[in-house]
N, C-alpha and C positions, 0 to 999 in steps of 0.2 A: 713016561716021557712028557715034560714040560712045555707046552705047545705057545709056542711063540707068540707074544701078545702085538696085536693090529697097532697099524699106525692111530688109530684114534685115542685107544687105549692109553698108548703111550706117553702119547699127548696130555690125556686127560690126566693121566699120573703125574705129567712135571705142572699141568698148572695146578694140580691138587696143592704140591708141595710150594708152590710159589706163593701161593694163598694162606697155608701154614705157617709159611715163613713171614708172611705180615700180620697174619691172627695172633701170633707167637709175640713180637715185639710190641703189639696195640697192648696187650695182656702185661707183659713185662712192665711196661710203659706207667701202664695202668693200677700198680700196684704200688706206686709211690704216693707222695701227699697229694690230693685233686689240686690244690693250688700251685703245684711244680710241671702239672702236665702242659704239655704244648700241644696247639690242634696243627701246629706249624710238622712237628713230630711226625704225626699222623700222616697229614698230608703229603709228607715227602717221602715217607715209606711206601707210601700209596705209589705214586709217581715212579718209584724205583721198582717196583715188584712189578709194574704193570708195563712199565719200557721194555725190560727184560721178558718177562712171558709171551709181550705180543710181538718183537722184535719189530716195535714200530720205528718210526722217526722222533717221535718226541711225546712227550706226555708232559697237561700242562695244568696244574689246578688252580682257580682262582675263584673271584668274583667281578662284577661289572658294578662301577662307575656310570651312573646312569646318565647325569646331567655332564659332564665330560666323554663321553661314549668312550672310556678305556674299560681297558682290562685290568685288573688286580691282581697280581699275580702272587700266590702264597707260595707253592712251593714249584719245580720242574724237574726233568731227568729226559736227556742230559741237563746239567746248568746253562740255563738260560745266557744268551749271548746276545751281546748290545742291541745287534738288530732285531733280533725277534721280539720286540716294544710294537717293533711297525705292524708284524702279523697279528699280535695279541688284540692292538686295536683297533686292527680289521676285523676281527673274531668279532669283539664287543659291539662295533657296527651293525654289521650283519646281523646279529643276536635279535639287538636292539630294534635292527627296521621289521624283522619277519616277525617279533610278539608286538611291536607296536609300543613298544616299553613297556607292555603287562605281561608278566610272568607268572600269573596264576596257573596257565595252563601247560607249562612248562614241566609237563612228569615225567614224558617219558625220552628214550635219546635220539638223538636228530642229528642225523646225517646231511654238512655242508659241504659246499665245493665255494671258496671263496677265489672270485676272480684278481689274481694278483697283479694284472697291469692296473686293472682299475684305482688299487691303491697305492697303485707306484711301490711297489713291493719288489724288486730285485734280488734271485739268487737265494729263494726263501723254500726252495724245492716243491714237494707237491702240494697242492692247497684245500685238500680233503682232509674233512676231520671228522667226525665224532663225537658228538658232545653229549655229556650226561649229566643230568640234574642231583645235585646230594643235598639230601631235605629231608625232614619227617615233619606230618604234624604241623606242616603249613608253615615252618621256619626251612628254610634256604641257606647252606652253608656256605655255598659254590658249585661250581661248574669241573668235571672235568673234561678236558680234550684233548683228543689222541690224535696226533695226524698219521692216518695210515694209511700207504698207497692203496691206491684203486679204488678207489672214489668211496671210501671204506667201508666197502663189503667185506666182512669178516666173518668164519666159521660161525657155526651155530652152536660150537663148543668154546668158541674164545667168546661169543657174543654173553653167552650163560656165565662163563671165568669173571668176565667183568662185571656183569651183572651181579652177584655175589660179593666183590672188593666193593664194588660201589655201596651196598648195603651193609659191610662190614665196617668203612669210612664213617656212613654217617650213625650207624648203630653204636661206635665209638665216640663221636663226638656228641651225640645223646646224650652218653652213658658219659661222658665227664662232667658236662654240663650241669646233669643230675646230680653229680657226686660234688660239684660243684656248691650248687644249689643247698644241698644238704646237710653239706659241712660249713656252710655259711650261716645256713635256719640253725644249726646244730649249734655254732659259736653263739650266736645270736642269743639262741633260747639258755643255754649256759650260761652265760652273761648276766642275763638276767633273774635266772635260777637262784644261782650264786650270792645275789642281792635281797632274794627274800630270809625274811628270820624264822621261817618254818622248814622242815623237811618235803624237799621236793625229788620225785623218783619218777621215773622216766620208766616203764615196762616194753619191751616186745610182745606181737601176738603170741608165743611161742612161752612167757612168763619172766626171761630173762631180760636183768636189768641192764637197761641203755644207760643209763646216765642218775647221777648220785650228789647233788648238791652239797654247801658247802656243811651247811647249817645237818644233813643228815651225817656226810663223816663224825662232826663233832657231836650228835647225838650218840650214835650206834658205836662209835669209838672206829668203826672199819676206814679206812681210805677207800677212793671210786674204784683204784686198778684194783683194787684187792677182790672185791664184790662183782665187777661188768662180768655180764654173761652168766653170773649166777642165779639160779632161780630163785625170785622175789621171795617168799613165805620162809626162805631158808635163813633169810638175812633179817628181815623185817618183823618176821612173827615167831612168837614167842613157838619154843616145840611143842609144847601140849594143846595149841591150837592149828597148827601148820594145815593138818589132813582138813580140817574146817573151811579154811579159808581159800587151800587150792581149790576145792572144788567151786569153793563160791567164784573164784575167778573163770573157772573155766565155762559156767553157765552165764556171765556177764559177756563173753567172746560169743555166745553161740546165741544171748538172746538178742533182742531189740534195747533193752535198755541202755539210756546215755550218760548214766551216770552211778558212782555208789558212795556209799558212806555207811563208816563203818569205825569201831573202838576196837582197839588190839593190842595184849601184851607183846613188848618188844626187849628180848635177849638182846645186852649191850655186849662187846668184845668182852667187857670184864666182869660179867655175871649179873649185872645189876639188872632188875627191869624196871620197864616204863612203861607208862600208859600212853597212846598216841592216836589221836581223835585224825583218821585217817577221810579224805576227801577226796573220788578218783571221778575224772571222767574222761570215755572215750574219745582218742583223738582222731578225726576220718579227714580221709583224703577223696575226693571227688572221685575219681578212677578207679582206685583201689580199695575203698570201704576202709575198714576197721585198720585202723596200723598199730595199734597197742594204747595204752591207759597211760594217763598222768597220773601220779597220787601227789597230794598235797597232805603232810601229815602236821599235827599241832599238837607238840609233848606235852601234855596237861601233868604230867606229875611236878612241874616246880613253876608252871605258866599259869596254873588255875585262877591263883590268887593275882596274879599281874594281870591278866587278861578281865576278872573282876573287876580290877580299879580302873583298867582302859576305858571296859565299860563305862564306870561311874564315871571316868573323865568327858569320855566322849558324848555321853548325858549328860555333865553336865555344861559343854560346850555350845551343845545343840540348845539347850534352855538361856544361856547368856546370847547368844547367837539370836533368839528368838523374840530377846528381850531388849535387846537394842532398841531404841526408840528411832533411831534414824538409818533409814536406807542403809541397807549392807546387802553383800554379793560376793559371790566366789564364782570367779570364772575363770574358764580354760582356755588352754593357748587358743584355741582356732575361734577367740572369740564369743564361743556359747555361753549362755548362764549357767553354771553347777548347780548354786543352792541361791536361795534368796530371803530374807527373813520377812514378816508379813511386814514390817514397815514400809518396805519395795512396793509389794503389791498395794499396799493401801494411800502411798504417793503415785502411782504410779495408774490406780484406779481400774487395776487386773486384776484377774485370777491369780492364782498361783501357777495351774497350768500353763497360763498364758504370759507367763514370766520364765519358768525354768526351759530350760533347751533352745531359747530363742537366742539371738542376735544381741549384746549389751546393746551397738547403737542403737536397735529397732527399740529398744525401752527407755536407755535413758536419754534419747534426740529423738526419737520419732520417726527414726529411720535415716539413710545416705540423703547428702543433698548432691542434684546434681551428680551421682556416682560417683562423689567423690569421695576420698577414705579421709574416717570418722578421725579427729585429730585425736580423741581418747583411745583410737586402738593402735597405738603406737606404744602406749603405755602399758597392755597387756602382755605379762612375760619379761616387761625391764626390771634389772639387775636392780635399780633405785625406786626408793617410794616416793611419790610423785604428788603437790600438793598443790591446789590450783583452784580459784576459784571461777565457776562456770553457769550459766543458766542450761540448766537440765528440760529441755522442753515436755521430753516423756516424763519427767518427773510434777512438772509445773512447779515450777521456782527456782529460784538461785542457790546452789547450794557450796558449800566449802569443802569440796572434792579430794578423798586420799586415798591412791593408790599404790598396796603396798604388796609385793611379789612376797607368794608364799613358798620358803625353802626348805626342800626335802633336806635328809639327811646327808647326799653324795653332792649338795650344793645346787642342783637341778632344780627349773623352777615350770612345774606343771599346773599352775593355778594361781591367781593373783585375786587378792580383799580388795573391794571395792567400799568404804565407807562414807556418805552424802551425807555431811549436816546441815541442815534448814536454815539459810540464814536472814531469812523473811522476819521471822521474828527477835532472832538477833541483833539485825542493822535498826528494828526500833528500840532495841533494849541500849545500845550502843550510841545512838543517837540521843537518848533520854538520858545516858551516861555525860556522854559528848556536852550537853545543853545544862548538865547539872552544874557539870566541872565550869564550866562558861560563865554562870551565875555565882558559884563562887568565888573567879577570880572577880567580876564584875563587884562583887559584896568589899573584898579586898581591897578593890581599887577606890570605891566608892569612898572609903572610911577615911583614905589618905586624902582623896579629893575634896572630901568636905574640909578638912583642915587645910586644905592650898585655897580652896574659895575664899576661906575665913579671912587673910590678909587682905585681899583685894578690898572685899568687900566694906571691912572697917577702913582703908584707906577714902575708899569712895565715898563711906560715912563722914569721915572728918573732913573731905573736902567739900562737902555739900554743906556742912555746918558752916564752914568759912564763910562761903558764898552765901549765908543766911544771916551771917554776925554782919553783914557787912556789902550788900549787894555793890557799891561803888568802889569797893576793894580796886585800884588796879590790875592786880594780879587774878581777879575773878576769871576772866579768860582760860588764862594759863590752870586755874584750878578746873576749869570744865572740863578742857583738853586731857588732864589727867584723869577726870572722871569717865570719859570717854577711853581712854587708853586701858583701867583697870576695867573697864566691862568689858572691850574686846578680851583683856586676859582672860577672865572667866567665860565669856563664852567661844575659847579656844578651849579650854580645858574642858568644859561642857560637852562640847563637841565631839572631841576624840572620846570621851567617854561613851556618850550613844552611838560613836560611830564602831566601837569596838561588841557594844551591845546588839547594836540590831539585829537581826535576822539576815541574810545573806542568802543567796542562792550556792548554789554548791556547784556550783561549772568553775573551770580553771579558766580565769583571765591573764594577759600579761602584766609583769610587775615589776617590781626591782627590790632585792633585798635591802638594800639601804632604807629604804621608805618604811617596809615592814619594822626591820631594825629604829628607827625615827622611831615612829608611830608609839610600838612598844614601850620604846626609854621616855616618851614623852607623859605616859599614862603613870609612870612609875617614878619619874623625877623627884617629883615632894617629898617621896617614900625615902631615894635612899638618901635623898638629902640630908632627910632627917633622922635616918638610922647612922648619918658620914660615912656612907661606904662612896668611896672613889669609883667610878666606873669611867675607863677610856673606851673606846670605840676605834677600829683600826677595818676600815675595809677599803682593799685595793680598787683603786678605778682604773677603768670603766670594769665593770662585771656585766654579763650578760646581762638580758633583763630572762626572769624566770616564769614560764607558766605555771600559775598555783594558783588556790584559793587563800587568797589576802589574809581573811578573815582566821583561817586555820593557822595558817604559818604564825600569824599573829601570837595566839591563845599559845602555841610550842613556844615561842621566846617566852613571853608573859609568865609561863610556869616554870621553865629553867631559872629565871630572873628569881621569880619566887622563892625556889627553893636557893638558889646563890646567896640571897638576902638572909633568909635564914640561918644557912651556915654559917657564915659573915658575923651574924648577931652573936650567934651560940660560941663561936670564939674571941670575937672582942664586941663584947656589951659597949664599949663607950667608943668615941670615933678618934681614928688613928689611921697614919699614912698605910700601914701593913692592912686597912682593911680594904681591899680594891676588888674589883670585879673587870675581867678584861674580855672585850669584846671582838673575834676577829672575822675578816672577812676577805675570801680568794678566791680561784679558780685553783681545782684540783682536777689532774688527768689520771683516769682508772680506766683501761681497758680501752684505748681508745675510743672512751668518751669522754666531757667533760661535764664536772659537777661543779656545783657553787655550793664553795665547805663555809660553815661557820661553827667557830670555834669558842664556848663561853669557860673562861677561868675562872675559879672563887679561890683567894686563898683561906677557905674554911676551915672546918674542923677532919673535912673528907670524909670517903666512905669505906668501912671494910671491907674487904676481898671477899670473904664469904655471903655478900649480902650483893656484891654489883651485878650479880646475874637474877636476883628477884626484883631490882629496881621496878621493872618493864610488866611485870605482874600487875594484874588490878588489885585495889585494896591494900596493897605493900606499901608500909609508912615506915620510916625511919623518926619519925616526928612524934610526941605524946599523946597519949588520945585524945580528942578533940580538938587539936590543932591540922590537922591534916586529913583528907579523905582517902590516900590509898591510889586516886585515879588520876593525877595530873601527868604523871611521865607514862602512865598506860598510853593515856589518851593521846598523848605525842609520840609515840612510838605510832602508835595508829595512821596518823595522821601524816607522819612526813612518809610512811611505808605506803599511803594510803598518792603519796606526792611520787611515788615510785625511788624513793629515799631512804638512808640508814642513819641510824641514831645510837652514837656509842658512849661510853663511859670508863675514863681514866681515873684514878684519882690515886693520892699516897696518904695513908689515913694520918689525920694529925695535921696536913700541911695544907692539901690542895684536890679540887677535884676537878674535872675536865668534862664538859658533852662537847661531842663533836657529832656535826647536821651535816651529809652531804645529799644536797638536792641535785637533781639530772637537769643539764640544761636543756631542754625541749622543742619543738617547732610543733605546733596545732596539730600538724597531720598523725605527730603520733600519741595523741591522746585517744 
């Protein structure tokens, strides 16, 4: 006879099965992708299993809105009804005033009576609840609350039912989290796996493979689904080694040691073997210890020899790298120094240690000014190589700064060359360049100018004779007057000569291209006089007036002029209307700024296509040896660049060539 079971019993059977019935669907739930799971899911099955078992009034899971004093409501059961917003954020009140807004201490369930005139709550039934905290591990998921009549005192078997769903809630949303967590590290570290050109395998404690990169498919010939869950030694090592290496793995699990390495015949799908210089070390997890082995393997049977030359490459990288005579660097995105060759440290007046791992600005500026961010670390990690000249304080001196993003093969840029050239000793080498070139247009000009004196001078000679044959001459006056007139000629042309010569400071004053343009054709006038080249002169007025140094801009016509002259020669030796030189002079708008272009025409003999892009080289002559030195258009290119200016070159060989000068119109302040 079957003895009839107690009403508690009974009880305890239907919430058994109420409880099964939401362990069942978390489970179901929980066996699809972790990225498709809902904690929404969870939550509402909760809510529904838990209305019905305790045949409360309502069941409400959420969270609180702290700085708004609401409620949040995730899921309910029944479906939540327009008004019950106004109890939820009564709830959240209440909550809120009795912890104080800290919720540390929040573990276990608490039993409220919220006063429903107080919150002007109408028709909202009875205002007993229940509340229970769902958390593990110091993370807070939400709240549930059950409003249960009678100021909710409930059984000490529904109290335990609950208790239980409640740990079952957040033991679920754990365990997605995790599963969460893990198939993200797991995408993550796959990802990255996939990228390396070695074989990478992934173990369980257990010996069975987790994960099988791409580079090991294509070694072993297997695919990953073919192998996962297979035991490593079966796939990896050759058979007549397998019993060797199992056990080697199983006493790497049971000792202390954190790492192994090891060489191993490896059976390919298709019979072949391979030798594979194998690298494993344990991966640990805080909590849990040991969770299984990485292996890194490196097929040495067709790599020996490539991996040789890497070497010899990468030796001989590190020895150029070393041997650079001017500051270089490699460093990493977040700024750090990676490598530094000793030219760094020995401008730089450190160690080595006390260069590598540091800060770029702390070496090459001497630190943030003001905390403000270093204007070179904007350039660490850009797409573009970046050229700039800077005074480098850590470095002490000026140097010609390039910064060039170094790219991986997937395009990715994890480190950027840093290359300093010194250019202390350059700016005198350039300067002495600058002073050479100067001196020999000065030689040039000299040669024409003693043949423009020679007129004057003989005229003054024959009129002082006059005035000798014949002191009572009437016209002795008039002959003084002219002797007077031909000295001031020469010492105008005297003039502009020393004044072209002298020494200058090198600050930018204001000026006017016209004058410069004067200046120049005045120094050179006898010149082309006497070779008959025609030169017009065409500049619009007014034109700004230009801040530069006079004396530069100068020596840039003076050498375009030069070479014009000579082309001119080299196609008509004798003088003829077709030999002309045309001079222009505007305003040109680029970029919403204004430049002053000047434009010089020859119609010479031009210059080859092949050759208009070494014009701008030092030392590049077009001219026969010993008539040219190589540095006059260097030197002008320098210089109008130097004017914050470009200087280009057209020409059609045979006919005609073109430089075109456009100088920045300027104001002081942005000098």
């Amino acid at each position: 006879m079957v003895k009839p079971s107690s009403g508690r019993e009974a009880e305890a059977l239907k919430l058994f099965q109420h409880r099964s019935r939401l362990l069942t669907a978390i489970r179901e739930h929980s066996l699809g992708d972790p990225q498709a799971q809902s904690s929404k899911f969870i939550f509402q099955n909760c809510c529904t299993v838990l209305h019905e078992a305790l045949h409360c009034n309502s069941v409400w899971i959420g969270n609180l809105d702290r700085e708004k004093s609401q409620f949040i409501l995730y899921a309910s059961s029944p479906t939540a009804r327009p008004g019950d917003s106004l109890l939820q954020n009564a709830l959240a009140e209440v909550l809120i005033e009795r912890f104080n807004n800290d919720f540390t201490s929040f573990n276990e369930p608490l039993y409220l009576h919220i006063d429903l005139d107080r919150f002007g709550v109408k028709g909202a039934g009875d205002g007993s609840y229940l509340v229970w905290p769902v958390g593990y591990q110091g993370r807070t998921y939400g709240f549930v609350a059950v409003n249960y009549p009678g100021k909710g005192h409930i059984s000490e078997l529904r109290k335990e039912f609950l208790a239980h769903v409640i740990d079952d809630i957040w033991l679920a949303l754990f365990s997605r989290d995790m599963a969460l967590k893990f198939h993200d590290e797991l995408d993550f570290n796959k990802e990255i796996i996939n990228t390396i050109q070695e074989l990478i395998v992934t173990i369980r404690p257990c010996g069975t493979i987790a994960s099988f990169n791409k580079k090991a498919e294509q070694v072993t010939g297997y695919g990953e689904q073919e192998i996962l869950e297979k035991y490593w030694v079966d796939v990896l090592i050759s058979p007549k080694k397998r019993r060797e290496f199992q056990q080697l793995f199983s006493e790497i699990l049971k000792g202390e040691q954190a790492s192994i390495h090891f060489k191993a015949p490896l059976l390919t799908r298709d019979g072949t073997e391979r030798f594979i210089n194998w690298h494993g070390s344990i991966r640990h997890n805080i909590e849990k210890g040991k969770v299984g082995l990485v292996m890194l393997g490196i097929d040495e049977t067709e790599t020996l020899a490539a991996d040789q030359q890497l070497n010899m490459f990468t030796a001989r990288w590190k020895k150029i790298f070393i041997a650079i005579q001017d500051p270089a660097l490699v460093v990493a995105n977040d700024k750090t120094i990676l490598e530094a060759n000793p030219a760094t440290c020995a401008a730089a007046k450190k160690h080595r240690d006390e260069v590598i791992g540091k800060k770029v600005c702390d070496i090459l500026h001497g630190g943030h000014s003001g905390g403000e961010q270093c204007p070179l670390e904007q350039f660490i990690g850009y797409q573009k190589t970046q050229i700039s000249e800077t005074e480098l304080n850590g470095l002490h001196g000026t140097y010609m700064l390039t910064v060039s993003p170094l790219l991986e093969e997937n395009g990715e840029i994890n480190a950027t060359l840093l290359v300093a050239r010194n250019l202390t000793e350059e700016e005198a080498i350039r300067a002495e360049a600058i002073r050479a070139a100067h001196l020999a247009a000065i030689g040039e000009l000299a040669s024409g100018v003693a043949h423009e004196i020679n007129n004057p001078i003989n005229g003054i000679i024959n009129y002082a004779q006059i005035i000798l044959d014949d002191p009572h001459d009437p016209d002795a006056n008039e002959n003084l007057g002219n002797i007077i007139s031909e000295g001031k000629r020469i010492a105008g042309i005297v003039s502009k000569l020393l004044d072209f010569a002298r020494r200058r400071e090198e600050a930018h004053a204001p000026s006017r291209i016209e004058t410069i343009v004067a200046n120049s054709l005045h120094l050179v006038a006898h010149l082309l006089k006497k070779d008959g080249i025609v030169c017009s002169v065409n500049i619009a007025q007014p034109l700004p007036s230009l801040l530069c140094n006079e004396q530069q801009l100068q020596q840039v016509v003076l050498n375009i002029i030069s070479n014009a002259r000579y082309a001119l020669n080299m196609r008509y030796p004798q003088p003829c209307a077709e030999k002309k030189l045309e001079i222009k002079g505007e305003v040109s708008r680029q970029e919403e700024k204004d430049f002053i272009r000047l434009t010089f025409t020859d119609q010479g003999i031009g210059i080859e296509p092949e050759i208009q892009k070494r014009l701008f080289d030092p030392f590049f002559s077009t001219k026969p040896k010993g008539e040219g030195t190589g540095l006059g258009l260097s030197i002008s290119h320098g210089l109008v660049r130097e004017h914050g200016g470009t200087i280009k070159v057209q020409s059609k060989k045979g006919e005609w060539a073109r430089f075109i000068i456009d100088l920045p119109v300027r104001s002081c302040k942005e000098l």
